[in-house]
N, C-alpha and C positions, 0 to 999 in steps of 0.2 A: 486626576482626570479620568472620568470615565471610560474605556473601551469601546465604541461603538463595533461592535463583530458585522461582518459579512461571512457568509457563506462559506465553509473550508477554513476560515482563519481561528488561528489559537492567539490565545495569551496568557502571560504570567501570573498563578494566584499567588499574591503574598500572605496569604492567610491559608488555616486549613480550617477553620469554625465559618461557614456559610451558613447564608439561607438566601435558596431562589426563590424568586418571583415572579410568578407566572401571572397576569393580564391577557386574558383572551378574547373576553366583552361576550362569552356566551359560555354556559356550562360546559363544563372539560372534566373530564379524568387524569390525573396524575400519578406517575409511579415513578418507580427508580430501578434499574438492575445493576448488580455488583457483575462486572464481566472479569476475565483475565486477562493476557496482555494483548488474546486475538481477537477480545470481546466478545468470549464467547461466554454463557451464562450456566453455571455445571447443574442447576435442579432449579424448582418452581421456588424453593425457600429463600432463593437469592432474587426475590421478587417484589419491592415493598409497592402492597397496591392497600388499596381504602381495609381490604380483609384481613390483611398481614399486615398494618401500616408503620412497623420498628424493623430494621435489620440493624450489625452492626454500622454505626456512623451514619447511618440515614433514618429519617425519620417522615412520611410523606402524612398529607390531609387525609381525610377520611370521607372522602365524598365527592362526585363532579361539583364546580362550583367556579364562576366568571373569572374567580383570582385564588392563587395557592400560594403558600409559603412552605419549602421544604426544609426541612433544616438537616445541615450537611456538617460532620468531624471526619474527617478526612485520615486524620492520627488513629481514629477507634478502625477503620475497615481494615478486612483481615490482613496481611502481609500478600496473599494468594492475590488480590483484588487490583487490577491494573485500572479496572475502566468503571466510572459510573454513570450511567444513561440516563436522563431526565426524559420520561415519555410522556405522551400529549395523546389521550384515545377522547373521542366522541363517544355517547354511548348510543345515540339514535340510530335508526337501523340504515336511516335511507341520508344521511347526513354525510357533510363532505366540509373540509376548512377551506375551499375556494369559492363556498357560497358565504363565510364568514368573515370577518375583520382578521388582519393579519394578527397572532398572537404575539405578545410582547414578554420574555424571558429576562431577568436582570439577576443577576449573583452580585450579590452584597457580603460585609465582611460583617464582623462581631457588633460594630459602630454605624449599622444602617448606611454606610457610605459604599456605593456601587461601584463596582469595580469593573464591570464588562455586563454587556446588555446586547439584546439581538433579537430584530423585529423576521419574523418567519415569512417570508413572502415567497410568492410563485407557486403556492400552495393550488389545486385545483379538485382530483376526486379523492384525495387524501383522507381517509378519517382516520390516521395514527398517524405520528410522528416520532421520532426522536431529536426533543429539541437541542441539546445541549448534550457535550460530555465531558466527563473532567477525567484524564487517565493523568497516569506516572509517568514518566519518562526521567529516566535516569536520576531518579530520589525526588525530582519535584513535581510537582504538582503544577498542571494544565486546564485551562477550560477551552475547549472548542465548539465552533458557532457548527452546528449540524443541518438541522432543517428537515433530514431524510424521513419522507413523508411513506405512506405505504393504502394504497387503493386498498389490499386487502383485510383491512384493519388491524386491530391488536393481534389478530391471530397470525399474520403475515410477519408483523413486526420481532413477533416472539420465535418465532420460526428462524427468522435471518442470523438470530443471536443465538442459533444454535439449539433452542429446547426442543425435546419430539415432545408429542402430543399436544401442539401450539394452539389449536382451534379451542381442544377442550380444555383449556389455563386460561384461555381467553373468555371461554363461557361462561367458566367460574367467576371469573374477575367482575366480568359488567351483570351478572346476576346476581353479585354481592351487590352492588351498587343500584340496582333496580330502581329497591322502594326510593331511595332517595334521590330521585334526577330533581325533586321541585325543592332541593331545600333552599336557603337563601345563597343570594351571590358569593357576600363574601361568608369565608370558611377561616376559621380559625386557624391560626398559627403553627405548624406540627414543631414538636421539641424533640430534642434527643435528649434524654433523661440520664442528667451525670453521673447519678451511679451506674445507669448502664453501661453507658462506655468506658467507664472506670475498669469494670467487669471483664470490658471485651476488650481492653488493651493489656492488659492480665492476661487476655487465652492466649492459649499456642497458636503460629500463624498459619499453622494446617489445619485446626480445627472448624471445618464448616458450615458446621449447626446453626441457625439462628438462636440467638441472643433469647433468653427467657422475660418475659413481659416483665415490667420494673413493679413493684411490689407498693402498697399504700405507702410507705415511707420513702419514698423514692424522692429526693429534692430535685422538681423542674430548674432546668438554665434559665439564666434570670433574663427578662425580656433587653435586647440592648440598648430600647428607647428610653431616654431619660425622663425618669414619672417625677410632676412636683412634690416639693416636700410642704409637707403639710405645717403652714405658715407663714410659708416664705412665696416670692412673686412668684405668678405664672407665668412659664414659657406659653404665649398664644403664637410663634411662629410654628410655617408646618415644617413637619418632622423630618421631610427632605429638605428644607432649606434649610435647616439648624447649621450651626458652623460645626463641622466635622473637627477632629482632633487630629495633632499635626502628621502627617504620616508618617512611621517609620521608616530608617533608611532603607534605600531598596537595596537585595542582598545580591549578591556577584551570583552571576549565574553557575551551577553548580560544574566540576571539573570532570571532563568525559573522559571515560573509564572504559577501554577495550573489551567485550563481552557482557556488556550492563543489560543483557538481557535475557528472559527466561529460555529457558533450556538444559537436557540432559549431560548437554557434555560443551566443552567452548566451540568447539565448529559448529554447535547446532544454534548457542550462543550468538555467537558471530555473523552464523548468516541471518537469524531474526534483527541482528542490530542493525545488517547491512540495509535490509528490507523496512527498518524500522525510519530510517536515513533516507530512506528513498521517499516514505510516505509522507514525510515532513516536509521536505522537499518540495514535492508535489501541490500538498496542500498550500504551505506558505506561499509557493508563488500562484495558486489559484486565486489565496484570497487575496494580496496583492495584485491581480490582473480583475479580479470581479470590483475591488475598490476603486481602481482607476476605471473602469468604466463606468462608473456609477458614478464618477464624479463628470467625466466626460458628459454624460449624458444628461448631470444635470445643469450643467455649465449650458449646453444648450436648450433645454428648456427652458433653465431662467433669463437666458441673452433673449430669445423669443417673445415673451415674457415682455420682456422691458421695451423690444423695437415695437408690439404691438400695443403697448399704452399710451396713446397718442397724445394723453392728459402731461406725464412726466417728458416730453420731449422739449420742450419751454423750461428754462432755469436749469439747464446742467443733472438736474436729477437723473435724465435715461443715460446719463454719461455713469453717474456714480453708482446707478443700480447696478452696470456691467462691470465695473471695476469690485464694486462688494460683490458679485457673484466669482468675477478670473480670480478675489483671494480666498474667495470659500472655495473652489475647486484647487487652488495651489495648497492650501493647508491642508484638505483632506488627502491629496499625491502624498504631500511632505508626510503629513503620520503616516501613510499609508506603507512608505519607503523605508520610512526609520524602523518600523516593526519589520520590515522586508531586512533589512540590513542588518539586524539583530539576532533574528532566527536563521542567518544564513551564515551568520560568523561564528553562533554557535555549530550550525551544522559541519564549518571548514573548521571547527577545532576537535570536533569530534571523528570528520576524517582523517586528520594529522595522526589522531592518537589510533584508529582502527587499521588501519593500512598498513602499517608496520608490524602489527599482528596477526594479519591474514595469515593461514594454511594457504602449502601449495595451491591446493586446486582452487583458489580463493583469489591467490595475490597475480599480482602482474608479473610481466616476463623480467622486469628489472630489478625485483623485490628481491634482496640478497637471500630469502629462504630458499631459493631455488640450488643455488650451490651444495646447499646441505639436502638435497633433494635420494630419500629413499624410496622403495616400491612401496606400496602403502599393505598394511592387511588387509585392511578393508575400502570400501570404496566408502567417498564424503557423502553428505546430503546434494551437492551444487558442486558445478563447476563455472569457469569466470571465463565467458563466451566475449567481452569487452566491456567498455563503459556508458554510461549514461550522463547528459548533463541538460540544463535548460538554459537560453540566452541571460536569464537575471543573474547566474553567476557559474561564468562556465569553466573558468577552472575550478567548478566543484563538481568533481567525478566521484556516481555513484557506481560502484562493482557490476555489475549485468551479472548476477548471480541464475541460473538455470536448472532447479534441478535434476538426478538423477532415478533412476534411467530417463532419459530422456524420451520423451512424451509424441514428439514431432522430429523430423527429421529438418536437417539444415540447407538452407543454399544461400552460398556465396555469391553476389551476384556481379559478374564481370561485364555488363551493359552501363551504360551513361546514365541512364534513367533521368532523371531531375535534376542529381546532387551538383554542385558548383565545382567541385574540388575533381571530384570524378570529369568534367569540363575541361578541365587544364592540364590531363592527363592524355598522351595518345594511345588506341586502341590495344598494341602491343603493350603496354606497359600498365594499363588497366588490368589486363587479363595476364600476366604474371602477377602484379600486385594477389589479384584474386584469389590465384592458387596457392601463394606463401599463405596468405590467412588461412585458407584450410587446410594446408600441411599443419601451420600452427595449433588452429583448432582441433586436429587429429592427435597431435602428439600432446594435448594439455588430457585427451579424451584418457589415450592410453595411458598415460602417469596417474591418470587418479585411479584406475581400476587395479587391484588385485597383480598379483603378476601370471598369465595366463588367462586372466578375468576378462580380456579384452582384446579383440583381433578386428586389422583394418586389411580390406582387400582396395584392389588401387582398382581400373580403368583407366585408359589413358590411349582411347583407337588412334589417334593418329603420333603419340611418343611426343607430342610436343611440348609436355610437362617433364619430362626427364629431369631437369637440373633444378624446379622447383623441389621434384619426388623423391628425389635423391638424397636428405635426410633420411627418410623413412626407409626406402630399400639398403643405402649402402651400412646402417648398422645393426639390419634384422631386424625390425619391428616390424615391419611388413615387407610382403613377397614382392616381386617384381611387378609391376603392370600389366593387367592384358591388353592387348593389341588388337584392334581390327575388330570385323564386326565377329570374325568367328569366336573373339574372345571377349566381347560383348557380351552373345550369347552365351555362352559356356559358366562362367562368374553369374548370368543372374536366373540363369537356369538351376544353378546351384541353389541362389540363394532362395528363390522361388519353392524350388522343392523341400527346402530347410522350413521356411513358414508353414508349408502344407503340414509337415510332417507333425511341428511343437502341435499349431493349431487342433490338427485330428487328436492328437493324445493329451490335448488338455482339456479339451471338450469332452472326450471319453471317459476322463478319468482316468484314463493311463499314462502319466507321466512317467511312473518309475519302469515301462514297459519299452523307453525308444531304445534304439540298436546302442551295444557299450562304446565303439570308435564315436559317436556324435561328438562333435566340440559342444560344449554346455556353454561356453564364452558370448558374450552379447561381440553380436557382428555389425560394423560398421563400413559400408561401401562409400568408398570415395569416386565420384564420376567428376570426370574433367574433359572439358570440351564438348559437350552434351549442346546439339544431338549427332554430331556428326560419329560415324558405324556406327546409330540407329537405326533398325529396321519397326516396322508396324508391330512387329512382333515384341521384339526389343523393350518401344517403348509401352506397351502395354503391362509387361511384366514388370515394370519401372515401376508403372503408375500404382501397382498392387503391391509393392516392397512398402512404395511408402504414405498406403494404405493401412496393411496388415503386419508389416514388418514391425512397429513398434513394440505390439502388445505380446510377439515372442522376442524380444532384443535382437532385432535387424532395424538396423537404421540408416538413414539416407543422407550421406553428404555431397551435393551436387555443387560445382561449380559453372556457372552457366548465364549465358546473357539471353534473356527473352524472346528481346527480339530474334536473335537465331535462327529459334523455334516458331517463327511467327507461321510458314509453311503448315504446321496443325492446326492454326488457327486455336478454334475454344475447345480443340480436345483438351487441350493441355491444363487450361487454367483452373481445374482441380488437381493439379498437381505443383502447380506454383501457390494455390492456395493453402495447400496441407504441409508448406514445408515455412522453419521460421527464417524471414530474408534477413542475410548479414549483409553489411557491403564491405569492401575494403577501404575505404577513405570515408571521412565524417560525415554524416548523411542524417536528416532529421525525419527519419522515414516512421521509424516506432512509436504509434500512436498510444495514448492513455484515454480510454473512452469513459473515463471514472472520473476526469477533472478536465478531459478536452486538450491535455497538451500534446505538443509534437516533440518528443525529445529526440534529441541528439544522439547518435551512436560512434562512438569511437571504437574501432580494430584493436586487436591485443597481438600488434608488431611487435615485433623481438626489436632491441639494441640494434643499432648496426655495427657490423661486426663479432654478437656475442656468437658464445658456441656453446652457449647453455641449451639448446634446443637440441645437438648432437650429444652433448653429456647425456641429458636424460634419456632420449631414445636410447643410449646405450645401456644403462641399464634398468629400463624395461625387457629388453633383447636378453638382456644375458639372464634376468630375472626367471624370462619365461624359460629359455633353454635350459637352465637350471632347472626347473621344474617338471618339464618333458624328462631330462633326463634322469 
């Protein structure tokens, strides 16, 4: 059965010899880019356009034309090559795909039988696209339904995928193609010539050269429509209605593999998989929420439909058109689900297998590497700030990986705000919650840096954090709390003058010029109970810490409820804007403006009871004293 894709959604190729088909119902451009695992494209030669029309494994037409045929080996593209883009340009100057018919994509296997297809719509000043992509993911082979259109045209498109000088690859491209915008509709077949890729499964998988044109002897792949034999009957059925041949078993999806992803070393591995997990995530349950709305929607259209045909209301018919519409929207949910349900139990078998693999600074507080926990030498890419998950299936938790140095500063936020959970908690006990996650958060901060690489100063004007903070002060990881507004001032007057000073000597050029006592340590301020021993003063030099502070490593951990602050009214809210909000209880606050979801956020609580959080501050403490001395 064919795939119908929507928007965001994958599926499984069991083939790796394609050819797409493109249906546009008005001259188009077609290309292909070979990307890596972030899609990004490393030169112009990894480009098949009508002027360059062979790379490895790809093979595109040679001209705009209403209908294309690519042909696609999947086994020939380099080992380097994660991603391959199906592009879609206009070549008119003032042309746009939302003055035209929706274009029509369909990936076929060896046997002309379709395997997934997807109508582009929502199209409007777009004149390029990228219709379709097929990447890797952990040794198999994917097509995903795309659509991403782009106003600025090919040159904008080429741009996204990482090329510099986009505009002028794009000039090149549709100026090869000039003379020929009037040739006929359809365009010939494109082949990938089997001695080529015979060739190029032979090179080495870091060689990135394009493939050398195939030579007068070069035998084309044979067409995979069956031609009569000369004698014998004609097949006169059409060529998509032929009876296809019996399908292959479908194969077990392939066994996930902790670090199955590119990178220099496994933490860098690891966290691309983490991230890799998260985008699958994401997309599968888009295109599961864009299917069921699309069926929703057309559930109502056609019930509409049927109560305004006043002719079918007589004989039962407006009865059976609404019952054949409630099973055409139940069947398109049900596939819609079962593909939901399929990419989400691969996804929880691939968390099973990575979570037990996590690095410290990676894994959760219960994750037994913690016991074996050393000072690191170096600091990781990320650290694991909590988890993420979506209602379609929420015990699958993705890592909330962050990296470092950290970019924005943090706040905790001990107010009610929305969340339900945070609702059935009272005020006090909100706001200790609060402050254990940012103790926590502080001490995951300090174990991944260096030892000395990293100092937390406390705040704490009225002392009512004591028995939270007291980790942190009572085994030396950090100094006691300041107190009061004079100690308010005092710690950010400090830190204030710390910013100035990196600032002026980075700007100057003089880095190797600051005084020898400076601590060179990334500083981390923790404020608790914010705003109270705030002065106008106070909080303005706040508002510049975490402003300025990041880009010299001063960074802002505020725990703090808003409303509090409601007293400043809109001064403030460029400073609850610049900082990233955590809560302490599940809260679906973290928006994704890339697919419109609201995920879930879950806190990275310790055990009750562990004393793994005292273990480790203690030897960070002893690590740095060590080192001092």
């Amino acid at each position: 059965m064919t795939a119908e894709l929507v928007r965001g959604q994958n599926h499984p190729l069991p083939e790796t010899r394609l050819e797409i088909r493109v249906s546009a119902g008005h001259p188009v451009l077609a290309g292909a880019t070979l990307g890596d695992e972030q899609g990004r494209v490393a030169g112009a030669e990894w480009i098949a356009h009508p002027g360059a029309p062979s790379l490895p494994g790809v093979a595109v037409p040679g001209g705009p034309a209403a209908d294309h045929r690519l042909a696609v080996d999947l086994d020939a593209v380099p080992a380097a090559v994660h991603r391959v883009s199906v592009l879609l340009a206009l070549t008119g100057a003032t042309a746009r795909f939302g003055a035209l018919a929706a274009p029509f994509v369909a990936v076929t296997g060896p046997d002309g039988a379709e395997i997934a297809s997807y109508t582009i719509t929502g199209l409007d000043r777009e004149s390029a696209l990228v219709a379709l992509e097929l990447y890797r993911r952990q040794g198999a082979w994917k097509v995903r339904a795309m659509g991403q259109g782009y106003e600025g045209g090919l040159a904008a498109l080429l741009g996204d995928q990482g090329l510099e000088r986009a505009a002028d690859l794009a000039a090149s491209i549709l100026a090869a193609v000039a003379p020929e915008r009037d040739r006929p509709a359809e365009a010939p077949a494109a082949r990938v010539p089997r001695a080529e890729h015979v060739r190029q499964a032979a090179a080495p998988a870091a060689d990135l050269t394009p493939a050398p044109a195939p030579d007068a002897t070069t035998a084309p792949v044979p067409d995979p429509s069956p031609a009569p034999v000369a004698g014998g009957p004609i097949d006169y059925s059409h060529p998509r209605r032929r009876q296809a041949p019996a399908p292959e078993p479908r194969q077990a999806p392939p066994v996930p593999v902790a670090g199955d992803a590119s990178g220099w070393s496994m933490d860098e591995r690891l966290y691309n998989q983490v991230w890799g997990m998260f985008e699958d995530l994401a997309r599968t349950a888009a295109a599961y929420r864009s299917a069921r709305d699309f069926a929703e929607s057309r559930l109502d259209r056609e019930l509409d439909e049927a109560l305004t045909d006043y002719r079918a209301r007589a004989g039962g018919a407006n009865d059976a058109a609404r019952a054949a519409a409630r099973a055409r929207h139940d069947e398109l949910v049900e596939r819609a689900r079962e593909v939901l349900d399929r990419d989400l139990a691969q996804l929880v078998a691939e968390s099973e297998v990575v979570e037990p693999a996590l690095p410290v600074a990676y894994a959760r507080w219960d994750n037994p590497v913690w016991h074996a926990y050393r000072v690191p030498a170096e600091e990781p890419m990320a650290v694991r700030l909590g988890d993420l998950h979506l209602p379609e299936r929420t015990d699958l938790r993705i890592p909330m990986l962050v990296r470092l140095p950290l970019e924005r500063g943090l706040w905790v936020d001990s107010g009610r705000g929305h969340s339900e959970a945070a609702g059935l908690l009272d005020e006090a006990e909100l706001r200790r919650l609060a402050l254990d996650c940012a103790v926590a958060h502080a001490a995951r901060l300090l174990a991944a840096h260096p030892a000395g690489g990293f100092t937390v100063h406390l705040v704490d004007p009225a002392g009512t954090g004591a028995a939270a903070l007291a980790p942190l002060v009572e085994t030396g990881a950090a100094a006691p709390p300041a107190r009061g507004a004079a100690g308010v001032s005092a710690v950010l007057e400090q830190l204030t003058e710390r910013v100035d000073l990196l600032q002026m000597a980075l700007r100057g050029g003089a880095a190797d010029a600051l005084p020898p006592g400076l601590d060179t340590a990334r500083q981390l301020l923790l404020v608790h109970d914010f705003p109270h021993g705030f002065d106008e003063r106070a909080v303005t030099r706040l508002r510049y810490l975490a402003d300025e502070g990041p880009s010299v490593g001063v960074h802002l951990l505020m725990v703090a409820a808003r409303e509090d602050a409601a007293a400043y009214g809109p001064l403030l809210d460029p400073l609850w804007r610049s900082l990233l909000r955590l809560t302490p209880v599940s809260d679906d606050h973290l928006a994704d403006p890339w697919v419109g979801h609201a995920w879930s956020y879950e806190p990275p609580l310790l055990p009750p009871g562990s004393a793994i959080l005292r273990q480790v501050l203690t030897q960070v403490a002893a690590a740095r004293h060590g080192k001092q001395s």
